[in-house]
C-alpha positions, 0 to 999 in steps of 0.5 A: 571491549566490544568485538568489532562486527559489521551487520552484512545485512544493513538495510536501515539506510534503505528507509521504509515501505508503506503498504497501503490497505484498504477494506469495506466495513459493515459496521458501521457502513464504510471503509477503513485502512491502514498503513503499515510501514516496515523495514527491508527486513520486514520489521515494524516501523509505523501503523497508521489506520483510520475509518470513514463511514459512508452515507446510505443514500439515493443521492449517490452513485455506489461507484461514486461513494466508494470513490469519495471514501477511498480518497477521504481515508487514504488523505486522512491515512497521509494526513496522519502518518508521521513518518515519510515511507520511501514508497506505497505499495498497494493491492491493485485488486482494491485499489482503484488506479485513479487514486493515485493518478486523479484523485490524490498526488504524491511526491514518491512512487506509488505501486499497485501489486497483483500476482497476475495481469488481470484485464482493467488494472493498468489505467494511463498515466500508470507504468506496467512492470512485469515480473522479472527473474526474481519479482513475483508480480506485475507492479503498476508504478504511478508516476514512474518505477524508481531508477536502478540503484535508487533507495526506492528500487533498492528497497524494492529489491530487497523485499522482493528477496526477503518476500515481502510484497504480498504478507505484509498486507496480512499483517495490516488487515491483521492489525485493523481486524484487532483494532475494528473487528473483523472486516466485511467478508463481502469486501464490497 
């Protein structure tokens, strides 16, 4: 007969996270991606991860082809998931705010993450959270932070407890490194 247990820290009920990355690759000339979805706990759910290559020409504004790229691998990144994380979080430093608030719409809440307010991050419509007693960064919401006690901040939460805002971005480059080589150290 089984001994009868409870696991204090259940938090599968919490759903997933999706940590949207976005590099520049060399070759071929483009951008590739990934998102990984994982558990409050910090566990592995879903990698999902694709390219796009970029065209090397006059015809457009290098602002304008790393824009149309971006939107183009992220939509085929949703396209392709098969699994409905509770949030995205991405970095904000790679991350251009309008491409959550102009470029592509979501039905859950997007957060671009950076360790300190840096000049041009925040972009209207996006929502400035900054850290609180226990959150190590400002958190750049679109359309709206998550209401307390919602699955979403719950989830939040408890990543924020565990660390993990920052190191699964890590992983995800990890994964796209073994799967495409190494990533454009210019990062361009």
């Amino acid at each position: 007969m089984p001994i009868p247990f409870h696991d204090q820290d259940d938090l599968e009920t919490l759903g997933t996270a999706g940590f949207l990355l976005l590099e520049a690759n060399s070759d071929p000339l483009g951008y590739r991606g990934a998102i990984f979805q994982i558990n409050a706990r910090g566990e592995p759910v879903e990698f999902t991860y694709n390219r796009v290559e970029t065209p090397n020409t006059f015809l457009w504004r290098p602002a304008d082809i790393r824009r149309a790229a971006l939107r183009r691998l992220t939509a085929s990144l949703l396209t392709l998931c098969p699994r409905i994380p509770r949030l995205i979080l991405c970095l904000a430093a790679e991350t251009p705010p309008e491409l959550f608030t102009q470029d592509i719409t979501v039905s859950l809440p997007v957060c671009r993450i950076a360790r300190s307010l840096d000049a041009g991050l925040l972009a209207p419509p996006e929502v400035h959270e900054p850290p609180g007693e226990d959150g190590p960064a400002h958190l750049f919401w679109y359309p709206a932070p998550p209401e307390d006690q919602t699955p979403e901040r719950l989830l939040l939460q408890a990543m924020i407890r565990h660390g993990l805002l920052f190191e699964p971005f890590q992983r995800a480059s990890a994964g796209l490194n073994e799967l495409f080589g190494d990533a454009d150290p210019a990062g361009s």
